[in-house]
C-alpha positions as CSV (number, residue, x, y, z in Angstrom):
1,X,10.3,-17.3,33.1
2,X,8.7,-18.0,36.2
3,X,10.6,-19.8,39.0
4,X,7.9,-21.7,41.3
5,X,9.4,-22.4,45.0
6,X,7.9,-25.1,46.8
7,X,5.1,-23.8,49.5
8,X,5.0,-20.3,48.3
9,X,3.4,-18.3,45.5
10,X,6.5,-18.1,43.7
11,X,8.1,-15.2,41.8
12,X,9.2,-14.2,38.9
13,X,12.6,-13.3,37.0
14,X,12.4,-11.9,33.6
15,X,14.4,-12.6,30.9
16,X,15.6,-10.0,28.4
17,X,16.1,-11.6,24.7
18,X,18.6,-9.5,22.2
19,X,18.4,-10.8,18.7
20,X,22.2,-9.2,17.7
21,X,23.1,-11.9,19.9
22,X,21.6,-14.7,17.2
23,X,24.4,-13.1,14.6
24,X,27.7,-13.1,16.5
25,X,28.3,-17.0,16.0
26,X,28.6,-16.5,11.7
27,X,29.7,-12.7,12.2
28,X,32.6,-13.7,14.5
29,X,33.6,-16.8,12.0
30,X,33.4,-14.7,8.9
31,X,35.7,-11.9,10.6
32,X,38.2,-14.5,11.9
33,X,38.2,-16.6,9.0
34,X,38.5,-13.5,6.2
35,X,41.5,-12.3,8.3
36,X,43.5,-15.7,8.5
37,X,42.9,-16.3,4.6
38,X,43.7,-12.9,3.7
39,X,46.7,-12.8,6.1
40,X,48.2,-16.1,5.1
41,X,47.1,-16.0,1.3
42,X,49.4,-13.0,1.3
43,X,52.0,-14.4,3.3
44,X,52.2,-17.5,0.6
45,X,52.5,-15.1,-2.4
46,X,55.6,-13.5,-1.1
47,X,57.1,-16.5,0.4
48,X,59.9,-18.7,-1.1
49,X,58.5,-22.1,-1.1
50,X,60.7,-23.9,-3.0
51,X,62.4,-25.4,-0.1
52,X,60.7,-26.0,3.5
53,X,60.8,-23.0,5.9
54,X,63.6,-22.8,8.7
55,X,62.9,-23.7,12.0
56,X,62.3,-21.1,14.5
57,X,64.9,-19.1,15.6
58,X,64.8,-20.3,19.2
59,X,65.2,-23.9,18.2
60,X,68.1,-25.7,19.7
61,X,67.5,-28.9,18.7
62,X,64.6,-31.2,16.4
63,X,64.5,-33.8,14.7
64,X,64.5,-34.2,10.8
65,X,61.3,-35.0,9.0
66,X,61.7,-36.4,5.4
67,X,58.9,-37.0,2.9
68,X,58.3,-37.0,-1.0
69,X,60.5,-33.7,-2.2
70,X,57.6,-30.6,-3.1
71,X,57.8,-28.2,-6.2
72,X,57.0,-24.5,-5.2
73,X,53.6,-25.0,-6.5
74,X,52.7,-28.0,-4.8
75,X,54.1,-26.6,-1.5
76,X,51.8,-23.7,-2.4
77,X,48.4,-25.9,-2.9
78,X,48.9,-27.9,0.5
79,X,48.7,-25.1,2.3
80,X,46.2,-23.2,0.6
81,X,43.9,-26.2,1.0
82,X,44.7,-26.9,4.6
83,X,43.9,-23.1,5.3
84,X,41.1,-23.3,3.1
85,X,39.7,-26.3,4.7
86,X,39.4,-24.7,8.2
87,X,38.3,-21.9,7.2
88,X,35.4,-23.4,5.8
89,X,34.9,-25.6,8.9
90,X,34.7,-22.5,10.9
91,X,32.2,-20.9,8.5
92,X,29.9,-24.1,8.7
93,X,30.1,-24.0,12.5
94,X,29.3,-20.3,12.9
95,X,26.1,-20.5,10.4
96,X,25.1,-23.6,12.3
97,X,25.7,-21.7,15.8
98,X,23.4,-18.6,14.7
99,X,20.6,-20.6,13.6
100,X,20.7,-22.6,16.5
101,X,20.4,-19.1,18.9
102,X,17.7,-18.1,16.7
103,X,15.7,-21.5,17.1
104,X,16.5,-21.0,21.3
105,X,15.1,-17.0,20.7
106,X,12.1,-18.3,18.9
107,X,11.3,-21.2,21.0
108,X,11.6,-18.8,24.1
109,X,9.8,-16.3,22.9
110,X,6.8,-18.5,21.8
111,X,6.8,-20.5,25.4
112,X,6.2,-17.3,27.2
113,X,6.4,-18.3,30.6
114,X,8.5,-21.8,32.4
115,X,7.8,-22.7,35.3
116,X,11.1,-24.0,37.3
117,X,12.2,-25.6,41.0
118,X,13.6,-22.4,43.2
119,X,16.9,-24.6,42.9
120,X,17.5,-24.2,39.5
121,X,20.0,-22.6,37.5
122,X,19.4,-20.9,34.5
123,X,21.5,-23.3,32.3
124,X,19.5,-26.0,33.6
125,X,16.2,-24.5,32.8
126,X,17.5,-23.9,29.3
127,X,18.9,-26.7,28.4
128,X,16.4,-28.6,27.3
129,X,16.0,-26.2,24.2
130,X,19.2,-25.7,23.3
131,X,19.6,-29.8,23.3
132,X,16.7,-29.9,20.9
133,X,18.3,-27.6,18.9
134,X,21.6,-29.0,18.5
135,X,19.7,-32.7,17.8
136,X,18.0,-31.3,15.0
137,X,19.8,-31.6,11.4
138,X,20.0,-28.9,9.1
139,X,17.5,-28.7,6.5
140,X,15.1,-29.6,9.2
141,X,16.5,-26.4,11.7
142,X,16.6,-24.4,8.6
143,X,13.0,-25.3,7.9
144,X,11.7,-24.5,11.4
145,X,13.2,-21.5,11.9
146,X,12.3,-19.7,9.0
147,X,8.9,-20.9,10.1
148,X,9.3,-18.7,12.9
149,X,11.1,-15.4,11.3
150,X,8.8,-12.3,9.9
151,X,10.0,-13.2,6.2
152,X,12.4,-16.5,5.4
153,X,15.8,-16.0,4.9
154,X,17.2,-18.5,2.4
155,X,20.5,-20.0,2.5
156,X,20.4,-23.9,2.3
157,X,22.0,-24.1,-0.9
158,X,25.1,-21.9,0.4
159,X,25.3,-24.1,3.4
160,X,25.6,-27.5,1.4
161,X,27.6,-25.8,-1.3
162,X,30.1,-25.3,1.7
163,X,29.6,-28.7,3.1
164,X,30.6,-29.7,-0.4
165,X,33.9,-27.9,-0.7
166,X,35.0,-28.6,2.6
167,X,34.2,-32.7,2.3
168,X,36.8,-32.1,-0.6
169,X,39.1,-29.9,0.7
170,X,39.5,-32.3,3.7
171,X,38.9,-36.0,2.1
172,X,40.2,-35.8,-1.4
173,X,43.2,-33.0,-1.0
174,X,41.1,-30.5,-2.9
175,X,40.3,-32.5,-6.2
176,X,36.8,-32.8,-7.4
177,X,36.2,-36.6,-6.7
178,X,32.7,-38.8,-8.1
179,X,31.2,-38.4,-4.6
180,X,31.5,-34.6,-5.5
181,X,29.8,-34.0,-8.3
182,X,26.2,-33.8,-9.1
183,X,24.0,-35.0,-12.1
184,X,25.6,-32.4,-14.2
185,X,29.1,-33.6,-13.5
186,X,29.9,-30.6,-12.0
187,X,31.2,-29.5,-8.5
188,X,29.1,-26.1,-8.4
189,X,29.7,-24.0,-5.1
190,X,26.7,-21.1,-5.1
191,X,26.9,-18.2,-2.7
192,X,25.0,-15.0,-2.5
193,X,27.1,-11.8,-2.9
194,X,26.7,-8.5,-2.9
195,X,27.3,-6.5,-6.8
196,X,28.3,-2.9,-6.9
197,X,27.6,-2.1,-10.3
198,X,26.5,1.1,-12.8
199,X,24.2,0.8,-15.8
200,X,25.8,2.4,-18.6
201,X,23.5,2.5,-22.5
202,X,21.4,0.0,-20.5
203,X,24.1,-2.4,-19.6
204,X,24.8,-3.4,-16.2
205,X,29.1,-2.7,-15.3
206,X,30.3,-3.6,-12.4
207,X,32.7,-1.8,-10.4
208,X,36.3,-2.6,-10.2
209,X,39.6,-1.0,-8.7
210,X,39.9,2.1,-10.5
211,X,36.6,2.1,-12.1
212,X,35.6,5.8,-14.0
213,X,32.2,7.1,-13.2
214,X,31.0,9.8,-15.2
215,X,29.2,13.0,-12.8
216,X,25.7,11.9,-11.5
217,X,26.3,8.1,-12.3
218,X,24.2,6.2,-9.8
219,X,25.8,3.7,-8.3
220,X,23.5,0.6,-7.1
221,X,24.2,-2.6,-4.9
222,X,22.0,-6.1,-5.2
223,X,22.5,-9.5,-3.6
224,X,22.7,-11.9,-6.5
225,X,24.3,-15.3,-6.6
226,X,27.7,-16.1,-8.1
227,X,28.7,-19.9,-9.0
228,X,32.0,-21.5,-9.0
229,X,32.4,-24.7,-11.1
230,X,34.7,-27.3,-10.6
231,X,34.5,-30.5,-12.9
232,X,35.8,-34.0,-12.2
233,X,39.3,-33.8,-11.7
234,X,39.7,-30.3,-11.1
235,X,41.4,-29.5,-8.4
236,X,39.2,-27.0,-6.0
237,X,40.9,-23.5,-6.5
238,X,39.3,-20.8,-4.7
239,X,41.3,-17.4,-4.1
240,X,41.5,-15.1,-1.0
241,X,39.1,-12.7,-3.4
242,X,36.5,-15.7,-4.0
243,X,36.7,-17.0,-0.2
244,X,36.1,-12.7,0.8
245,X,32.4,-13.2,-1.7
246,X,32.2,-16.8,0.5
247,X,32.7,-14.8,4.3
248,X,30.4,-11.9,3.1
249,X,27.8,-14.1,2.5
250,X,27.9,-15.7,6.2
251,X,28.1,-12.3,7.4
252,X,25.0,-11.3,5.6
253,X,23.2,-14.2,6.3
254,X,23.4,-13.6,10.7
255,X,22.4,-10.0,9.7
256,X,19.0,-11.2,7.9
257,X,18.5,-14.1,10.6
258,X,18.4,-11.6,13.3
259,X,16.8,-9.0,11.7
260,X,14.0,-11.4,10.6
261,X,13.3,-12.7,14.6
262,X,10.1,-11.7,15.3
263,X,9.4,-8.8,17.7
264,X,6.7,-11.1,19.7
265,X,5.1,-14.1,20.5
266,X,2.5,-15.5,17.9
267,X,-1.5,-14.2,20.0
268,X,-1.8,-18.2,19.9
């Protein structure tokens, strides 16, 4: 950046870029948001939720709230969706947030040099580039990004497939409405995920808790993509265990983004 005072031959202030810094939006949602649905998945499975919970112990006085009576189960669902819902929010927001900084790493890494009034602040001078980031829509951030990156990193479908669940989640209580479903008449939520598996007589197993490996078995690791599929009606039931594939999947995709950034500006 170059900052140009008026009358004199200006001078100039370099800016140091660090590409972690593109990840930690989606790597600070998927951390957060795998420990709240762990935490309070867990909580709900050894909870008695047959009846409302107490108040808190400190309560003196509050007043009664009555409503349509709940069975354990339906107590159960409300709470698994309401959880479920943010936590998807939050995902959204943080794989938004990361492509965003990368656009702003990209952008300022291909402009080279700005030339700025010696009154300036820094968040003015950027601004601009962020605002044009944040104005931009998805598929079309997506797009120019990846533009930018040594190799593309894909994840559009993820992205929508969340947008999906979490349009359910929050407008139809979790059950897979006509605005839901595609041609197929399905509700399909794809993810990437990583699969730990062995090949055993030329079939691929896939390690689980308490898995036996035989001396020398080579264990091997590949991102592949795992579908849920909900149909009309269904109600959207995804597990702390699903929703850990779902966070991994952010994660993995802020790793890729900033390890794709490129190291410099295009010679043009």
């Amino acid at each position: 950046m170059t900052e140009q005072p008026q009358g004199t031959t200006g001078r100039t202030i370099n800016l140091g870029l660090n590409p972690d810094g593109v990840a930690v939006p989606v790597h600070r949602a998927a951390l957060i948001c795998r420990e709240v649905v762990d935490l309070y998945f867990d909580a709900l499975s050894k909870a008695d939720l047959s009846q409302p919970p107490p108040p808190p112990g400190d309560t003196f006085f509050r007043f009664d709230i009555k409503g349509p009576e709940l069975s354990l189960e339906e107590r159960r669902g409300i709470h698994e969706r309401w959880v479920l819902a943010k936590a998807f929010q939050d995902l959204i927001r943080g794989v938004r947030g990361s492509l965003e900084e990368a656009y702003f790493f990209i952008e300022l890494l291909n402009v080279g040099k700005i030339r700025a009034r010696s009154n300036s602040t820094l968040d003015e001078v950027l601004a601009p580039f962020r605002a044009k980031a944040q104005q931009m829509n998805f598929p079309d951030l997506m797009a120019h990004v990846n533009r930018g990156l040594e190799k593309p990193v894909a994840f559009a479908e993820a992205y929508g497939s969340m947008q999906s669940a979490r349009n359910c989640l929050e407008h139809r209580d979790g059950i897979v409405g006509r605005r839901d479903i595609d041609a197929n008449g399905v509700l399909k939520i794809s993810v990437p995920r990583l699969k730990v598996f062995v090949e055993q007589d030329g079939t691929e197993t896939e390690v689980y808790k308490d898995f036996y490996a035989k001396k020398d078995t080579l264990i091997q690791m590949r991102m592949e993509t795992r579908d849920f599929v909900f149909r009309l009606g269904e109600p959207l039931k995804i597990g702390a265990s699903d929703f850990d594939d779902i966070a991994f999947a952010c994660y993995s995709f802020g790793t890729m983004l900033a390890q794709q950034l490129p190291k410099t500006a295009p010679s043009s």
